[in-house]
TIFI-617871 format. One record per residue (C-alpha): x, y, z; residue in three letters. Coordinates in nm, 4 decimals. Layout:
atom east: X	north: Y	up: Z	type: ALA $
...
***
This chain:
atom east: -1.4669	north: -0.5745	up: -0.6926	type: UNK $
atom east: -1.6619	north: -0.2659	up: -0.7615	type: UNK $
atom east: -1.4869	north: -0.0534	up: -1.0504	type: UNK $
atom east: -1.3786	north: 0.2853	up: -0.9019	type: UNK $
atom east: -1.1224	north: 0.1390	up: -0.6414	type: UNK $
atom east: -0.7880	north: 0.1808	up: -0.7315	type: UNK $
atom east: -0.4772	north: 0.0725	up: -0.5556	type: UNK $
atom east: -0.2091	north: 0.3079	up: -0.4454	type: UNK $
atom east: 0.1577	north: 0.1543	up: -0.3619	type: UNK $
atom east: 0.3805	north: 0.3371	up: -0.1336	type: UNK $
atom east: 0.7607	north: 0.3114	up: -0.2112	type: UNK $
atom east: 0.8822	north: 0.6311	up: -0.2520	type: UNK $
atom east: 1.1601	north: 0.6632	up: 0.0602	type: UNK $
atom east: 1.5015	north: 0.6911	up: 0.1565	type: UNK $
atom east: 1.5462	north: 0.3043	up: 0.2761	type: UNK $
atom east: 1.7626	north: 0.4759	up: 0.5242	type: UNK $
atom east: 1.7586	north: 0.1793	up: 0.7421	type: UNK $
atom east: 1.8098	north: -0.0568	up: 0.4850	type: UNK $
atom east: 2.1293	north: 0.1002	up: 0.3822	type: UNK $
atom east: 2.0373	north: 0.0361	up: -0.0071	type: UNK $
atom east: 1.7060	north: 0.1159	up: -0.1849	type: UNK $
atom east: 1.4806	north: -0.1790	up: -0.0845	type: UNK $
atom east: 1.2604	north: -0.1074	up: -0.3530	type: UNK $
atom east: 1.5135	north: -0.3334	up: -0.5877	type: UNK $
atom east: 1.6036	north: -0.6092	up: -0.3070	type: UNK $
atom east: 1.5996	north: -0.9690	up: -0.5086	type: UNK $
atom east: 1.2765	north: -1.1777	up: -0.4294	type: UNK $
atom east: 1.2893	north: -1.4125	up: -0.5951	type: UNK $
atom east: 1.4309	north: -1.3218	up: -0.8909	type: UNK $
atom east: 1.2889	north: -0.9702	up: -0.9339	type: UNK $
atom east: 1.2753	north: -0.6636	up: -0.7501	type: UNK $
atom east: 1.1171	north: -0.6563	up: -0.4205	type: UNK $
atom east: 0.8646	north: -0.3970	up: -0.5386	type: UNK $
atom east: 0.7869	north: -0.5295	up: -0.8423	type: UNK $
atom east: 0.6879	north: -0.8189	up: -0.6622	type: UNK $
atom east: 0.4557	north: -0.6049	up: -0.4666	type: UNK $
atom east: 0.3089	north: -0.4751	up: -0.7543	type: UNK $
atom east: 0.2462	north: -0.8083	up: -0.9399	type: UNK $
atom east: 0.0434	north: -0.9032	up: -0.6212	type: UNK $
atom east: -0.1822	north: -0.5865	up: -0.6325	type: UNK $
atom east: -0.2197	north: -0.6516	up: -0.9826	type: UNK $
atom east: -0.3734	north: -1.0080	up: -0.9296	type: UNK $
atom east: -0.6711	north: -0.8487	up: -0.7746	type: UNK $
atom east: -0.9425	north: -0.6344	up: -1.0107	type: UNK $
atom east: -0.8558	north: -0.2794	up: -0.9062	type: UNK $
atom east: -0.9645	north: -0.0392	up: -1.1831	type: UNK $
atom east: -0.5808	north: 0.1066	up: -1.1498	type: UNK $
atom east: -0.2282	north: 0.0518	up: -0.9844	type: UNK $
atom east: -0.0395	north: 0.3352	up: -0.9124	type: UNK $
atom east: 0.3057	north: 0.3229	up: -0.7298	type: UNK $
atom east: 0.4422	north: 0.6236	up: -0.5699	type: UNK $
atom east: 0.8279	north: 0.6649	up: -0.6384	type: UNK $
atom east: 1.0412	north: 0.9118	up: -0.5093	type: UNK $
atom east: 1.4069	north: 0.8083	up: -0.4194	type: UNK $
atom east: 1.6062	north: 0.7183	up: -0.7370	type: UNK $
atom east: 1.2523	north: 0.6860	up: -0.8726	type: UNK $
atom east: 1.4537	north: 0.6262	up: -1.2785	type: UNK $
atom east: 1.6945	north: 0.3370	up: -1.0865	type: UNK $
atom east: 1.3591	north: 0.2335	up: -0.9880	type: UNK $
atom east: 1.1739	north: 0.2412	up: -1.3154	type: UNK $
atom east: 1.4356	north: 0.1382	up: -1.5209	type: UNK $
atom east: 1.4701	north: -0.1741	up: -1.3396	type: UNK $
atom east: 1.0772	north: -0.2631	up: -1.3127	type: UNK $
atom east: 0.9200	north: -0.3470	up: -1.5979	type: UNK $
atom east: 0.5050	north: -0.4227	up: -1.5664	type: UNK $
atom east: 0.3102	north: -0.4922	up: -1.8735	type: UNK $
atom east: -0.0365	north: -0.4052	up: -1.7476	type: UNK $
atom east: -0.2491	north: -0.1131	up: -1.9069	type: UNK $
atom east: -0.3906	north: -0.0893	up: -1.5546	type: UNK $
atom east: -0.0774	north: 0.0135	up: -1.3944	type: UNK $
atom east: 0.1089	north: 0.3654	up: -1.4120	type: UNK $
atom east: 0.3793	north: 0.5329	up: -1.2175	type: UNK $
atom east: 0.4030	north: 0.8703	up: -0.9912	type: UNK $
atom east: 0.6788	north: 1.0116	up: -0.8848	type: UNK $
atom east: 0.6884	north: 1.2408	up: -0.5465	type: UNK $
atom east: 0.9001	north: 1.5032	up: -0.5984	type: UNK $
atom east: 0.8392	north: 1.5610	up: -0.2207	type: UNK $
atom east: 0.9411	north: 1.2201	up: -0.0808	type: UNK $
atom east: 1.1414	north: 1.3879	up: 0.1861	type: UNK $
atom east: 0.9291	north: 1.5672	up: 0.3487	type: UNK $
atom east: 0.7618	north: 1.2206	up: 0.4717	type: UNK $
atom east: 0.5317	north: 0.9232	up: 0.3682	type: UNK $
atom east: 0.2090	north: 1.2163	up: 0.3948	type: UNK $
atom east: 0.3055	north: 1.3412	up: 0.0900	type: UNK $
atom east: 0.3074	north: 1.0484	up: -0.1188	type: UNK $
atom east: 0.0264	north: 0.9151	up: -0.0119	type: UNK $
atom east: -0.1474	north: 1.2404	up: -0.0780	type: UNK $
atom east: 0.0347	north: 1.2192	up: -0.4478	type: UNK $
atom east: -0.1335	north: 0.8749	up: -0.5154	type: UNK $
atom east: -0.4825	north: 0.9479	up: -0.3773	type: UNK $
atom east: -0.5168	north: 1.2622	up: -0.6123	type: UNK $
atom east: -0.3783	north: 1.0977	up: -0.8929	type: UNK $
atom east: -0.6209	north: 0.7957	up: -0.9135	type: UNK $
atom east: -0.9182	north: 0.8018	up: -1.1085	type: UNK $
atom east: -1.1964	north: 0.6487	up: -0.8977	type: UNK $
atom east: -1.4477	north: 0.7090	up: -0.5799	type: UNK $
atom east: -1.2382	north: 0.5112	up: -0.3179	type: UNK $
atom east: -0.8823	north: 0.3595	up: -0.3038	type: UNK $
atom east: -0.6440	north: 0.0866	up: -0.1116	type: UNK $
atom east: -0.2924	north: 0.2100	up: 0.0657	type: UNK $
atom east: -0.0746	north: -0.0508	up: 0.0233	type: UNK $
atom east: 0.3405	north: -0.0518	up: 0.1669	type: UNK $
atom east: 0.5922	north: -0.1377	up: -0.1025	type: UNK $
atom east: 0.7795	north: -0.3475	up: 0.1626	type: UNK $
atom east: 0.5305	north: -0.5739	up: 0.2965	type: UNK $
atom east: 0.5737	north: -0.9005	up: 0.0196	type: UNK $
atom east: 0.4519	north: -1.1765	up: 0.2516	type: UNK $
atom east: 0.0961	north: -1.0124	up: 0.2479	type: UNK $
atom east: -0.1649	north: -1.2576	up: 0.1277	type: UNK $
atom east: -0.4376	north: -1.2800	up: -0.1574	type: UNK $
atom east: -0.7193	north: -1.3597	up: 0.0454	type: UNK $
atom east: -0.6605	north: -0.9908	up: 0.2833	type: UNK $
atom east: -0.6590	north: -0.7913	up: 0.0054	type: UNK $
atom east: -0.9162	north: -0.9930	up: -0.1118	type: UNK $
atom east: -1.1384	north: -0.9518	up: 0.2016	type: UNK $
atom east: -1.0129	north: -0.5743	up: 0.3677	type: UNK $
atom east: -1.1302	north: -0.4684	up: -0.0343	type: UNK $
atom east: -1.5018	north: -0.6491	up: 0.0268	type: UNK $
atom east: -1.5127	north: -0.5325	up: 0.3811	type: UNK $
atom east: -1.4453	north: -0.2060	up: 0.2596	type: UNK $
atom east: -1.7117	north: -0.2236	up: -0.0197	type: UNK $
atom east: -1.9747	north: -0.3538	up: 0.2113	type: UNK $
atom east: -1.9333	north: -0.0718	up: 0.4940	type: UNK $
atom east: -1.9822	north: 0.1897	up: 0.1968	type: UNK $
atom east: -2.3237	north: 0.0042	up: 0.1401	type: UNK $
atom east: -2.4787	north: 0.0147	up: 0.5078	type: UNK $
atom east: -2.3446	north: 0.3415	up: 0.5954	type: UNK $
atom east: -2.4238	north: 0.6855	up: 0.4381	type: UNK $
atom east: -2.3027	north: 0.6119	up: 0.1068	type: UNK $
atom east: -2.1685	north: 1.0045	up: 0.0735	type: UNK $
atom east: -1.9602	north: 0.9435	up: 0.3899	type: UNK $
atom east: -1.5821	north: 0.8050	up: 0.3896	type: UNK $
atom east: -1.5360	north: 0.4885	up: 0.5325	type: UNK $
atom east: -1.1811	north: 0.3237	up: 0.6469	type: UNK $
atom east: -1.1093	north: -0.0181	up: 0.6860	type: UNK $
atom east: -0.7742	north: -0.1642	up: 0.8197	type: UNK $
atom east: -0.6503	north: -0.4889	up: 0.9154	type: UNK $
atom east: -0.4975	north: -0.5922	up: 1.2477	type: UNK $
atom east: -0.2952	north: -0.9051	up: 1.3361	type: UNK $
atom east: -0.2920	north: -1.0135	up: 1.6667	type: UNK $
atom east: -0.4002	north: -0.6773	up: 1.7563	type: UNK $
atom east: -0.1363	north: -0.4651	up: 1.5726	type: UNK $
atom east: -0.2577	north: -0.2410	up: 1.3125	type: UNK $
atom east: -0.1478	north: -0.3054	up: 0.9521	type: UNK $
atom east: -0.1762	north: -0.2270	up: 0.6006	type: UNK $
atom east: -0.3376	north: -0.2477	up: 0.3054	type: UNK $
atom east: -0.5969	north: 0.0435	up: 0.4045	type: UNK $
atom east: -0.9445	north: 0.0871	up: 0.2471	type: UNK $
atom east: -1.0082	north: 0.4354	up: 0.2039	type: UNK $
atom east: -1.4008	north: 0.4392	up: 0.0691	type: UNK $
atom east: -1.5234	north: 0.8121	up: -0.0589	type: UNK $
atom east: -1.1671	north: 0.9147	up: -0.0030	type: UNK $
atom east: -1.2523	north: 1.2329	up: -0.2232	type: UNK $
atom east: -1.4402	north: 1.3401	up: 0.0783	type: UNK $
atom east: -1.1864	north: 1.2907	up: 0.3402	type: UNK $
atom east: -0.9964	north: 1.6387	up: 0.5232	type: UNK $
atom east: -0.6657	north: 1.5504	up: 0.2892	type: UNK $
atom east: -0.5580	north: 1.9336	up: 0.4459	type: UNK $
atom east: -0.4323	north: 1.8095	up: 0.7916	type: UNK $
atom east: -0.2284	north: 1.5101	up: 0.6510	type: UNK $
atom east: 0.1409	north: 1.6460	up: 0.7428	type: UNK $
atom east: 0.4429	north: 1.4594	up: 0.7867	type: UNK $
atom east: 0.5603	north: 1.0689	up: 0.7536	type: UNK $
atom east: 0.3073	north: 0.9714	up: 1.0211	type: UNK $
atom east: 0.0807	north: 0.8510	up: 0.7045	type: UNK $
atom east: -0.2659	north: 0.9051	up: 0.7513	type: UNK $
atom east: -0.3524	north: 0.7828	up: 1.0992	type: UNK $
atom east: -0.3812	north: 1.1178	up: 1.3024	type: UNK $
atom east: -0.6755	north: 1.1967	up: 0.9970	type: UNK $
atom east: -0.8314	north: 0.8760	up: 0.9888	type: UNK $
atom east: -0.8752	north: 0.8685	up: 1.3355	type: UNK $
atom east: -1.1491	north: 1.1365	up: 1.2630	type: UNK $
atom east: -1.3368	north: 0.9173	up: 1.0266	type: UNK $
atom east: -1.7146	north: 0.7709	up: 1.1849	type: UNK $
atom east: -1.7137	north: 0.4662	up: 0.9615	type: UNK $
atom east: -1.4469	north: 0.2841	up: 1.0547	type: UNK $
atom east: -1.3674	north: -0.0285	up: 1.1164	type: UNK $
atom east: -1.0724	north: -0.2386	up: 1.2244	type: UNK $
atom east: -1.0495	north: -0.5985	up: 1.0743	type: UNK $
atom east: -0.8611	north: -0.9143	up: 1.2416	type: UNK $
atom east: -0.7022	north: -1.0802	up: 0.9877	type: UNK $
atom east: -0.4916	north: -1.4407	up: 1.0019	type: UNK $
atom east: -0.2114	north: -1.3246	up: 0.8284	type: UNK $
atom east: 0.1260	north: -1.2100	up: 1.0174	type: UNK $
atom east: 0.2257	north: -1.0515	up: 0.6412	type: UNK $
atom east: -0.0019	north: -0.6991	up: 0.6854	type: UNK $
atom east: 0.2515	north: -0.6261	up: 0.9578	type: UNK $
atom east: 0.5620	north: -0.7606	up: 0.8023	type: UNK $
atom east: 0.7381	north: -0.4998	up: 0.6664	type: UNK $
atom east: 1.1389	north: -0.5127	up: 0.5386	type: UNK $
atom east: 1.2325	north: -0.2682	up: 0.7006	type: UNK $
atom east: 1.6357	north: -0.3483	up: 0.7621	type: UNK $
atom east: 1.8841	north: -0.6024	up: 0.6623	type: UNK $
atom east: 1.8153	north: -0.8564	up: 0.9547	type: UNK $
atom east: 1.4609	north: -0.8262	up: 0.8398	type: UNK $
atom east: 1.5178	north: -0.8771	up: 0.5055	type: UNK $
atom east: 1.6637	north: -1.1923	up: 0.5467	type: UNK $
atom east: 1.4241	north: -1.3245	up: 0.7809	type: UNK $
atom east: 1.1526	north: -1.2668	up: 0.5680	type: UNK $
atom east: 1.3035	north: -1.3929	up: 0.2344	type: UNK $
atom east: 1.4035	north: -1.6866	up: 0.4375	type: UNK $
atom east: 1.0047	north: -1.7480	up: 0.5303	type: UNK $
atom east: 0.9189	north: -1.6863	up: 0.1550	type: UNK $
atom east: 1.2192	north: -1.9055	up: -0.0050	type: UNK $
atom east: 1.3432	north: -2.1711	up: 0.2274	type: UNK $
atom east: 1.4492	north: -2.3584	up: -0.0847	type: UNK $
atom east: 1.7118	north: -2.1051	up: -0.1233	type: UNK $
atom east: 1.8842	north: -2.1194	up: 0.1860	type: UNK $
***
C-alpha cells in the first residue's frame, strides 16, 4: 500500500442500543475495539487513528496497543452525531487519502481491506489524480464499510452535518465506485445485544 493512506476508526458513540459501551464488549479475550484495531493494524497504513468520544478514558484505559503507528482522538463532539467524528479523524491524519472504518464491525475480513485499499489506489491512478475518489464495498447489494476516501483533502468536508456519516457528500463525488465484495462482515455491525451474541457466536463457536 501506497504511504499516505491512513486509517480512521469510528467508535466514538453512545452504544445507546447496546445498553453498555460496546467499545469494551469481550471478543475473545479483549475488548471488542481493540480487536478492531489490531485488524487495521495488520494492514500497512502509514497511521491508525481511532476516534473516541463516550467514556473515551474507560476506553483508553482499558486498550492498550503497542504500535508507533497508532494514536488516539477524542471527539469532544460525539453527540452531535457520527459527522463529527469522522470529520475529527480525517483532519487529524497525516496523509493524501484515508479508510473509514466502524469500530463495531469485527467479522470484517483481511482480504476487503486488503482489496477496497488497492481498488482505491488504482482509481486514483486512471482518474484525474487531483480529484477525490471513493470506493465502498457492497454485499449482496447493501452498502458497507471500510470506505476509501482518495484526495480526501479535496473533498466539500463543509456540508458533512449530522450522524448520517458521509453519504449525502459522497454522493457528490465523480470517481466513485461501488465494490461487491464476498464477505457478509462489511455489513455486520454489533449493533445490540441479540446481535452481539450472534456474531460472537459466528466468530467463537468453541465457546458456546
Amino acid at each position: 500500500m501506497e504511504t499516505g493512506v491512513f486509517a480512521v476508526i469510528l467508535a466514538a458513540g453512545t452504544s445507546s442500543r447496546m445498553g453498555r459501551p460496546k467499545q469494551l464488549l469481550d471478543w475473545g479475550g479483549v475488548p471488542l475495539l481493540q480487536a478492531v484495531i489490531r485488524k487495521v493494524l495488520d494492514h500497512p497504513f502509514s497511521e491508525v487513528i481511532a476516534v473516541i468520544g463516550y467514556r473515551a478514558a474507560e476506553i483508553q484505559s482499558a486498550i492498550r496497543i503497542e504500535d508507533g503507528r497508532f494514536r488516539w482522538v477524542v471527539n469532544r463532539r460525539y453527540s452531535s452525531g457520527q459527522s463529527s467524528s469522522l470529520l475529527a479523524g480525517v483532519r487529524s491524519g497525516k496523509g493524501h487519502s484515508s479508510m473509514i472504518f466502524l469500530g463495531d464491525l469485527p467479522l470484517l475480513e483481511g482480504e476487503t481491506i486488503r482489496r477496497i485499499a488497492e481498488e482505491g489506489i488504482s482509481r486514483l491512478r486512471l482518474g484525474d489524480s487531483s480529484e477525490p475518489a471513493v470506493v465502498r464495498p457492497s454485499f449482496r447489494g447493501v452498502p458497507g464499510h471500510p470506505v476509501f476516501l482518495g484526495n480526501c483533502r479535496r473533498i466539500d468536508w463543509v456540508r458533512l452535518r449530522g450522524d448520517t456519516g458521509a453519504r449525502g457528500l459522497l454522493c457528490h463525488v465523480r470517481n466513485r465506485t461501488l465494490l461487491p465484495v464476498e464477505d457478509p462482515g462489511v455489513v455486520m455491525d454489533v449493533d445490540t445485544p441479540q446481535a452481539y451474541e450472534s456474531l460472537r457466536l459466528l466468530a467463537f463457536p468453541s465457546q458456546e
